[in-house]
VOGU-3710 file (C-alpha; in Angstrom, 3 decimals, decimal comma):
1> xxxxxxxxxx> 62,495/75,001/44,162  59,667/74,818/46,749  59,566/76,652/49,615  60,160/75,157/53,274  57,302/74,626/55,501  58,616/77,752/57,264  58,832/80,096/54,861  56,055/81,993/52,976  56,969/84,765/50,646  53,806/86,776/51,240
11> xxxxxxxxxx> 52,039/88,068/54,282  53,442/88,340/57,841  56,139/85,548/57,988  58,917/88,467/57,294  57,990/90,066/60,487  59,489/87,475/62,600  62,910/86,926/60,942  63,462/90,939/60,816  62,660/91,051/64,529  64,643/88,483/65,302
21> xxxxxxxxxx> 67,663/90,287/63,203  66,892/93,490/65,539  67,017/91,403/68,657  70,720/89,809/67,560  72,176/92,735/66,427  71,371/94,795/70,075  72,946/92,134/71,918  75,775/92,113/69,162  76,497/94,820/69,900  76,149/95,187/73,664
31> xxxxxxxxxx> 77,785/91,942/73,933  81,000/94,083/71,886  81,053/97,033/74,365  80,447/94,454/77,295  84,526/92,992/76,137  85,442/96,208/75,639  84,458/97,292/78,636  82,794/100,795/76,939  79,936/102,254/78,413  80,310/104,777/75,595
41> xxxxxxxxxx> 79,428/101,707/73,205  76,898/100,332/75,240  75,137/103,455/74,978  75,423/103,414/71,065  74,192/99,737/70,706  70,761/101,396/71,717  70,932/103,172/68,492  73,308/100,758/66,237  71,727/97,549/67,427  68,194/98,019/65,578
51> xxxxxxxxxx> 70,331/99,433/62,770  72,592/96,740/61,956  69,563/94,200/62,721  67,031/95,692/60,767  69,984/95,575/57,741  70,543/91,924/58,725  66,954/90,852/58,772  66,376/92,646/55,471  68,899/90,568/53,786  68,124/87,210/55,084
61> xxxxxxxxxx> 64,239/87,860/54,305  66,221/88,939/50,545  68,440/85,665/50,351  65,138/83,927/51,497  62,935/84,726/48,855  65,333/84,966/46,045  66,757/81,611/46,937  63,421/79,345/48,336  60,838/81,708/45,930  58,143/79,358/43,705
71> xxx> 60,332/79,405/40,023  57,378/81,101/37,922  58,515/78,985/34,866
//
């Protein structure tokens, strides 16, 4: 399968789709302790937030390249 125009398997084009993981999972989780009115929680999204985003990032630069990679046959 060929890639999309805006994905590239090698080089910097990872950096923007983990960043952009870390950015959704902060306000994730700040939006979370923003219902449950938890200061306690909004405190830990400072810490869980990059976390969880960096894990989420991760796996959609995974599913990317496993999934839109050049087939080497």
């Amino acid at each position: 399968m060929r890639l999309p125009r805006f994905w590239r398997d090698k080089g910097t084009w990872n950096d923007p789709v983990v960043s952009a993981g870390i950015l959704l999972g902060v306000a994730a989780w700040a939006g979370l302790a923003w219902v449950l009115e938890s200061p306690a929680l909004l405190l830990a999204a400072v810490f869980l937030g990059p976390l969880t985003g960096l894990g989420l990032g991760l796996v959609v630069v995974a599913c990317l390249c496993r999934f839109f990679g050049k087939d080497d046959a």
